[in-house]
MARLUM-304690 format. One record per residue: x, y, z of N, C-alpha, C in turn; residue in one letter. Coordinates in steps of 0.001 Angstrom, whole numbers, plus 500000, padded with zeros to 6 digits. Layout:
<nodes>
    n.X    n.Y    n.Z   ca.X   ca.Y   ca.Z    c.X    c.Y    c.Z type
      X      Y      Z      X      Y      Z      X      Y      Z    A
...
</nodes>
This chain:
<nodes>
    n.X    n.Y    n.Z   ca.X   ca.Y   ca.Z    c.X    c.Y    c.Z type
 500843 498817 500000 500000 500000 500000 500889 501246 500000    X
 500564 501917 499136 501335 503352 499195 500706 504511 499796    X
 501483 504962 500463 500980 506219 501571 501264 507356 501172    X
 500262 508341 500543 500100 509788 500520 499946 510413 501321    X
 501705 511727 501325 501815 512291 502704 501844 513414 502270    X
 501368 514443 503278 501560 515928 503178 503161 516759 503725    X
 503604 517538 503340 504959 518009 503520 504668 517813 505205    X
 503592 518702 505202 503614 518745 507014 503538 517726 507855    X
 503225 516744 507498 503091 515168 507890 504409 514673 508076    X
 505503 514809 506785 506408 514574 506449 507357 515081 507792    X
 507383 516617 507694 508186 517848 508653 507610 516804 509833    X
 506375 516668 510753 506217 516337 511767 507470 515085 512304    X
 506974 513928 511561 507390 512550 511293 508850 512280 511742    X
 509431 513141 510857 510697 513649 511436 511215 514629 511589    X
 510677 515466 512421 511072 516509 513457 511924 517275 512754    X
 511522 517816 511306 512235 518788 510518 511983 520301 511225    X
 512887 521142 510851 512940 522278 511417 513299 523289 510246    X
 513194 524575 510293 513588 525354 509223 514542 525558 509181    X
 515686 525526 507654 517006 525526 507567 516848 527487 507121    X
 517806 527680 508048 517621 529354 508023 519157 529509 507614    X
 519444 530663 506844 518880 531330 505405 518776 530854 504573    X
 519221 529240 503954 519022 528679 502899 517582 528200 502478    X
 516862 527889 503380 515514 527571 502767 515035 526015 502844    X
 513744 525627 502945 513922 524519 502979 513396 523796 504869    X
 513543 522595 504819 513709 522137 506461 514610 521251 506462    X
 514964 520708 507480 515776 519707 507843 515730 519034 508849    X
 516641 517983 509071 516838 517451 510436 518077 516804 510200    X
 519282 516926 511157 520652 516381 511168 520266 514959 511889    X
 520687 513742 510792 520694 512499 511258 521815 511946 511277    X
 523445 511814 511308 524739 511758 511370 525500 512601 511627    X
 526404 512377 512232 527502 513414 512489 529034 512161 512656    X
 529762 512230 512004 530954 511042 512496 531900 511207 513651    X
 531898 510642 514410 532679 510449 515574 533922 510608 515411    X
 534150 510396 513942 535854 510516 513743 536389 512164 512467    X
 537520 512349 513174 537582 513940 513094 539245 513911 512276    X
 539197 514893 511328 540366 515431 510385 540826 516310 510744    X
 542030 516801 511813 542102 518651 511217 540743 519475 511958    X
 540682 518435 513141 539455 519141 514097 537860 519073 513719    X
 537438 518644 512577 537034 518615 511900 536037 517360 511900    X
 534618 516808 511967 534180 515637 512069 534350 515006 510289    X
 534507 514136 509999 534825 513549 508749 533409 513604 507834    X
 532334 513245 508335 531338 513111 507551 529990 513920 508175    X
 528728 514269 507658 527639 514465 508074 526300 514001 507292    X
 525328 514039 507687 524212 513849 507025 522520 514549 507373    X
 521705 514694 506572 520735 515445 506767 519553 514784 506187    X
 518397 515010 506384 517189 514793 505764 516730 516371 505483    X
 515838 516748 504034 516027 517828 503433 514791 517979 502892    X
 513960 518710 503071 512648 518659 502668 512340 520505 502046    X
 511986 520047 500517 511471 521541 499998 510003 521234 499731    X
 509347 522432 500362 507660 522575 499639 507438 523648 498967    X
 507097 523789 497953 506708 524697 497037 505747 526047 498084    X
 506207 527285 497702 507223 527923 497010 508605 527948 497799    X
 509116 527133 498497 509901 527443 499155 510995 527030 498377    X
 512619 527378 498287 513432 526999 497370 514419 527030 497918    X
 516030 526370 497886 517307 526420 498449 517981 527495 497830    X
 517932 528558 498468 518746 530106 497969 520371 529217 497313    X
 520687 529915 496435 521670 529938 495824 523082 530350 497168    X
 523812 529174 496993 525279 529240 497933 526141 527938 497767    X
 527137 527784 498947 528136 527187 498313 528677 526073 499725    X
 529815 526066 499329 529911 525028 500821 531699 524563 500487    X
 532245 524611 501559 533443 524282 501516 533708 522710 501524    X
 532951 521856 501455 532678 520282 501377 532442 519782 500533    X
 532147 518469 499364 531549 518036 498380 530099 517674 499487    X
 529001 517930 498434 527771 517588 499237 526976 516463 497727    X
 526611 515253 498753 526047 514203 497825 524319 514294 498319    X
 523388 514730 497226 522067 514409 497719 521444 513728 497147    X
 520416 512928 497900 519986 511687 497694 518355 511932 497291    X
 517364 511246 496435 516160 511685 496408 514881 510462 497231    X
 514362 510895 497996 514052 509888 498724 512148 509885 498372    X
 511238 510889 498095 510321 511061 497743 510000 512003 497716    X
 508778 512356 496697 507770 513684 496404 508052 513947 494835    X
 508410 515288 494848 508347 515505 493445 509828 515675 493365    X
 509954 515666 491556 510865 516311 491385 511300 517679 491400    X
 513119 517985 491365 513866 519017 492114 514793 519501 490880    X
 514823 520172 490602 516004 521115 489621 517268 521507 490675    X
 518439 520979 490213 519473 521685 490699 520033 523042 490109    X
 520800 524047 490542 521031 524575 489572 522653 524462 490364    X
 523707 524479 489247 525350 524213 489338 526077 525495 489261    X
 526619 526125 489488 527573 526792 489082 528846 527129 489515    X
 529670 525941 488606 531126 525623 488710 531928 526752 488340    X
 533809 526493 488505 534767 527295 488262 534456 527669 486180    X
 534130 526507 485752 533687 526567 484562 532643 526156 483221    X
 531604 526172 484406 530642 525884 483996 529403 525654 484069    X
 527993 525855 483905 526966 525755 484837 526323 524948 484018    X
 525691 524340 485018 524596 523146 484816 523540 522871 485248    X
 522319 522343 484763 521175 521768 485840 520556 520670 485758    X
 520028 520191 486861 520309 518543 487191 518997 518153 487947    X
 518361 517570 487419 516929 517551 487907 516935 516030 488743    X
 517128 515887 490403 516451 515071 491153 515334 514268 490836    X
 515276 512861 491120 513699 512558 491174 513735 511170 490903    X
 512714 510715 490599 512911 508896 490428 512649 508496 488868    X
 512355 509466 488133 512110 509111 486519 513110 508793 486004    X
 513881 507899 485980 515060 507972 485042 514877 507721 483928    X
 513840 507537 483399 513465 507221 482033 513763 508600 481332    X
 512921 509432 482165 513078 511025 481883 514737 511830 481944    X
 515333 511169 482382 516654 511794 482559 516949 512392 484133    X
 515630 511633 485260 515728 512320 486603 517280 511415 487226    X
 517810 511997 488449 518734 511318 489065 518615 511390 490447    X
 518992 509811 491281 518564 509722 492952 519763 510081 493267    X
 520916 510025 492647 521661 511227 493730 522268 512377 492798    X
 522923 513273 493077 523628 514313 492667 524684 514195 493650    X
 526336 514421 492982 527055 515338 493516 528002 516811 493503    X
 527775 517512 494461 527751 519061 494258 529146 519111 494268    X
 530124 519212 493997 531686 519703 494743 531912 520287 495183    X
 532646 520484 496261 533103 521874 496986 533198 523022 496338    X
 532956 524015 496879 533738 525119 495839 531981 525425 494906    X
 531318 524975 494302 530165 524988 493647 528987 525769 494080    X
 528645 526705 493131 527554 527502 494282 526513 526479 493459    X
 525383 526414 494521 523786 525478 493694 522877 526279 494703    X
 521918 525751 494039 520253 526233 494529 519304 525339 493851    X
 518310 525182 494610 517142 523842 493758 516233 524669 494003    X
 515187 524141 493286 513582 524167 493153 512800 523348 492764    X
 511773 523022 493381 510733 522102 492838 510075 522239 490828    X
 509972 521166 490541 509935 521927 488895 508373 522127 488973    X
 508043 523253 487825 506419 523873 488200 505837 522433 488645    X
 504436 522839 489283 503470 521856 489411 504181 521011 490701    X
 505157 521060 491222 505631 520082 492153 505115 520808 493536    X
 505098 519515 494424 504316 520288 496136 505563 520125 497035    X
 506211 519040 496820 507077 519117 497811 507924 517628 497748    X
 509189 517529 498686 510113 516587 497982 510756 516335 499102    X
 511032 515133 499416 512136 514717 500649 513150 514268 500480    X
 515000 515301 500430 515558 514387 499823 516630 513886 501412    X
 517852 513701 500994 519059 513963 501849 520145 514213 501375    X
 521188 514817 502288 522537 515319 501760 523430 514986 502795    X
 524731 514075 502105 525359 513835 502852 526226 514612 502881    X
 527556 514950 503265 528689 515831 503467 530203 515113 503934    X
 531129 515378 502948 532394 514795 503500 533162 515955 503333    X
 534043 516830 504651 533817 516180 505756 532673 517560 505882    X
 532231 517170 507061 530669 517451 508005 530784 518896 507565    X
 529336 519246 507568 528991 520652 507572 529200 521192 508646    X
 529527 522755 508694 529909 523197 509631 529605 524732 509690    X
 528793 525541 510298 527893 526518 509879 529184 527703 508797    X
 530662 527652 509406 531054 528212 508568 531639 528199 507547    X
 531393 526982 506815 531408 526329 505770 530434 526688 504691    X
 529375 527701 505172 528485 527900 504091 528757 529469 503717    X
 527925 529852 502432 527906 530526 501860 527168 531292 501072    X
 526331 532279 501531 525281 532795 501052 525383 533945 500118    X
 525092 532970 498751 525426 534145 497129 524618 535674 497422    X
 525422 536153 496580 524919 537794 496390 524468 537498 494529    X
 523272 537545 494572 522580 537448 493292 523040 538396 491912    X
 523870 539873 492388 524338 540540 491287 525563 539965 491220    X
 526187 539592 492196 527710 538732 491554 527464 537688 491141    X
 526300 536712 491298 526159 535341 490218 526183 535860 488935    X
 525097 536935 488811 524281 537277 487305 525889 537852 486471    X
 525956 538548 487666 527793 539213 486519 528486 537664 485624    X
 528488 537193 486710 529504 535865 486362 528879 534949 485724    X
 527376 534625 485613 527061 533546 485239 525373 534192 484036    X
 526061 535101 482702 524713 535898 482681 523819 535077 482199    X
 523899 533691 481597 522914 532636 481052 522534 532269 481817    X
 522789 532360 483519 521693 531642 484341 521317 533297 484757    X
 520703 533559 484438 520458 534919 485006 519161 534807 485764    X
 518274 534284 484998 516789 534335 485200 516633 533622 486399    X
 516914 531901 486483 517431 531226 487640 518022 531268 488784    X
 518996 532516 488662 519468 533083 489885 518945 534004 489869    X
 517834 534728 489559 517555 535391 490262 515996 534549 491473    X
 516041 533594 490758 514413 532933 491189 514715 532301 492618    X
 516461 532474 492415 517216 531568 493492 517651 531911 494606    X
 517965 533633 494551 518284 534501 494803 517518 535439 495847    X
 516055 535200 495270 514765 536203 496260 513682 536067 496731    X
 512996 536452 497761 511668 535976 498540 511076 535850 497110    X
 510127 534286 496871 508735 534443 496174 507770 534517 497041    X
</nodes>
């Protein structure tokens, strides 16, 4: 039997909370006991977007791997040292969707649900662990300078809807 859930059902279930300024909820389910350079080696999250809500455009000093676990599908958006890309989450692979993505360090991204989507549960793992100052919150006129073909996208990525 398959069970139709509501985001908020979802958020309850597991005790997601709002990921502030990036957007989105979460809940930290790993952290590794074993440490690099002070540093815990790995982390992990459960990651939930509901429409209109979206992962602001930023970056992260870690490679971050996310996983698609249910709901709708998710647009990534990439933007590498040379090159930008977008990468749509989800379980269609017929369609060209993918259950994981990985982001590289150094990479600014931002997702969104694609139109018509309600909401999506994924996860993201992290090697090594996130660490609040590890993140990085884009300034939308320095993407658009640098990246003017995603322009439209960063800006969608970029500001309250």
């Amino acid at each position: 039997m398959k069970t139709k859930y509501t985001a908020a059902q979802i958020a309850r279930l597991l005790g997601l909370k709002p990921l502030l300024p990036e957007g989105g909820m979460f809940c930290s389910t790993y952290r590794s006991c074993d440490k690099n350079r002070g540093r815990e080696t790995a982390s992990a999250i459960y990651y939930l977007l509901e429409s209109p809500t979206f992962s602001h455009m930023h970056r992260l000093d870690a490679d971050e791997l996310y996983h698609f676990y249910m709901g709708d599908a998710v647009e990534l958006l990439l933007l590498g040292p040379n090159d930008a890309r977008r990468v749509v989450l989800g379980q269609d692979l017929l369609a060209g969707q993918q259950p994981q993505v990985l982001v590289p360090a150094g990479c600014w991204q931002g997702a969104h649900l694609l139109p018509g989507g309600q909401w999506a549960l994924m996860g993201t793992t992290m090697s090594p662990a996130f660490e609040d100052a590890c993140y990085e919150h884009a300034c939308a006129e320095e993407l658009c300078a640098a990246f003017p073909d995603q322009r439209t996208l960063i800006s969608q990525l970029t500001t309250s809807r």
